[in-house]
N, C-alpha and C positions, 0 to 999 in steps of 0.2 A: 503523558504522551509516550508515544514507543514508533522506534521507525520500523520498518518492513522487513530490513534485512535483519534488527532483531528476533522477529518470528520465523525467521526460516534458519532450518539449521534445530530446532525446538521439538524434544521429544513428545508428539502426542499418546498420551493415557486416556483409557476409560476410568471412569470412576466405579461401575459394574464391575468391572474383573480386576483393576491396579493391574490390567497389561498394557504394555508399548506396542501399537501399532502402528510405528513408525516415526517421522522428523518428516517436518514441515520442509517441502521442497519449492513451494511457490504461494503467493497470495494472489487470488482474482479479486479485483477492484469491480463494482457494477459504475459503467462510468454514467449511469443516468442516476442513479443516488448517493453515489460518491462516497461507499462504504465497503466493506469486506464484503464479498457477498459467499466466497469460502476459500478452503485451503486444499492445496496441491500437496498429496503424499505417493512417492516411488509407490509401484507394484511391489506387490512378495515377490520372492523366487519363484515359486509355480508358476502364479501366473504376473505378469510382466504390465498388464495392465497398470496404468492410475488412476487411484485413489481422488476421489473430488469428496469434500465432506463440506455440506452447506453450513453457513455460518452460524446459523439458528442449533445445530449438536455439540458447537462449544462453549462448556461451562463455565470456562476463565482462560483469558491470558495468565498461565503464572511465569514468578519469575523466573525459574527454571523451566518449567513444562508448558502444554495447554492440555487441562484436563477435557473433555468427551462425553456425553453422556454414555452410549454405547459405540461398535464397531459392530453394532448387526445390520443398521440399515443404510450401511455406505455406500452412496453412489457408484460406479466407475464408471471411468470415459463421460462420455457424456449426455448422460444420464440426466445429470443436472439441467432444469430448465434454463433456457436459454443461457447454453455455457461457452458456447463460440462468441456470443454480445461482450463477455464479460473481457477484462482485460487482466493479463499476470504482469507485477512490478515488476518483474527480474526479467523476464523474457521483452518485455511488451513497453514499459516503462521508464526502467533505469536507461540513460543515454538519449533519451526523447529531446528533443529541443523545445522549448516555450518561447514564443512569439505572441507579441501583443496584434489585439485585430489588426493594426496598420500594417505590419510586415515585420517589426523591428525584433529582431533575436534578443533576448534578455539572457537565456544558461539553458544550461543544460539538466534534464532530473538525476540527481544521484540519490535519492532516494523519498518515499513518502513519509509525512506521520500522520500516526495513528491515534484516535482518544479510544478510552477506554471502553466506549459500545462500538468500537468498529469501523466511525465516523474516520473519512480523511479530512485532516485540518488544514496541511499545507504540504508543499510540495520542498524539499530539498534541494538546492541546486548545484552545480560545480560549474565552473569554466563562466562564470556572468561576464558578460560583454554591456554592461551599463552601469552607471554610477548612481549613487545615495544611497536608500535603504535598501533595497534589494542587495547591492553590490555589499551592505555591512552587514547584515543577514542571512545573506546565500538562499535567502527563504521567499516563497510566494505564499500567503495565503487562501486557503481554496476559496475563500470569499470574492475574489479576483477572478477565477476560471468561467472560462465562457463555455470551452468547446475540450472532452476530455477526449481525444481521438486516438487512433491505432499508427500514429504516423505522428502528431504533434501535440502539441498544449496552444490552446491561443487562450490569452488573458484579457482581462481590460487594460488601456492602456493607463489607469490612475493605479495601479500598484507601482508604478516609478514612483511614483511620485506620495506612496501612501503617508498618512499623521505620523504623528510621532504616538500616540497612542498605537496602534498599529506595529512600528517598530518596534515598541517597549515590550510586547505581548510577544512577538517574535522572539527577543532575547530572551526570554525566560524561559524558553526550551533549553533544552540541553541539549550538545550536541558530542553522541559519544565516541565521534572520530578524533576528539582531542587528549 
């Protein structure tokens, strides 16, 4: 698992050339598949434009880099199909509130994770305003999410209350703000 603001900030490489065209500036979420759907990279100098490269041109999360297959047929702006639908953690995400269908605030997102195809698994929280697992976890799992919106999270309301299987599965993330 990898959280979000690990990949940003991460030099992207083609594998063609071993050039650097650029560091990961944001990840768009598709919130109707609940997965990468691609990466936010700064304009060059000329031109000022950003950079969208669908998820489908990269080769590997590495742990230093994310390699590319090319940088010949990169999107900008938006270009990407339906790329206003899609949502960035950083801009769009981190600071979101999650509330259960009834109205009840749970935390706040401070960050997402990620599995290794792209998938988001759960949601990271800060500031929880409720007690048991969530509250010893800080974590939602996206098995919970109802509604992934531009304004909130609304959950089921049995992640309060999830197994302790569940729980267990949560701790065994790693959490590298510690």
């Amino acid at each position: 698992m990898i959280k979000s603001r690990e990949i940003i900030g991460k030099p992207m490489i083609t594998i063609q050339h071993g050039e650097m065209i650029g560091k990961v500036k944001d990840v768009l979420i598709d919130p109707d598949r609940y997965e990468i759907a691609a990466l936010v990279l700064p304009g060059k100098l000329l031109s000022r434009k950003t950079m969208i490269l669908p998820r489908h041109q990269v080769h590997v999360f590495g742990v230093d880099a994310i390699l590319v297959k090319s940088n010949e047929a990169m999107p900008r702006d938006d270009t990407l199909q339906h790329v206003s639908s899609l949502i960035a953690v950083t801009k769009q995400m981190r600071g979101q509130a999650i509330v259960t269908e009834q109205g009840l605030r749970i935390g706040i997102v401070d960050d997402v994770l990620i599995d290794e195809r792209g998938k988001v698994v759960s949601y990271a929280l800060t500031k929880v305003t409720v007690e048991g697992p969530v509250a010893k976890t800080k974590r939602i799992p996206l098995s919970f999410a109802r509604t992934l919106g531009p304004d909130v999270i609304i959950v089921d309301s049995s992640a309060l209350t999830a197994g302790e299987s569940e729980e267990e599965g949560l701790e065994s993330i790693p959490d590298s703000r510690t």
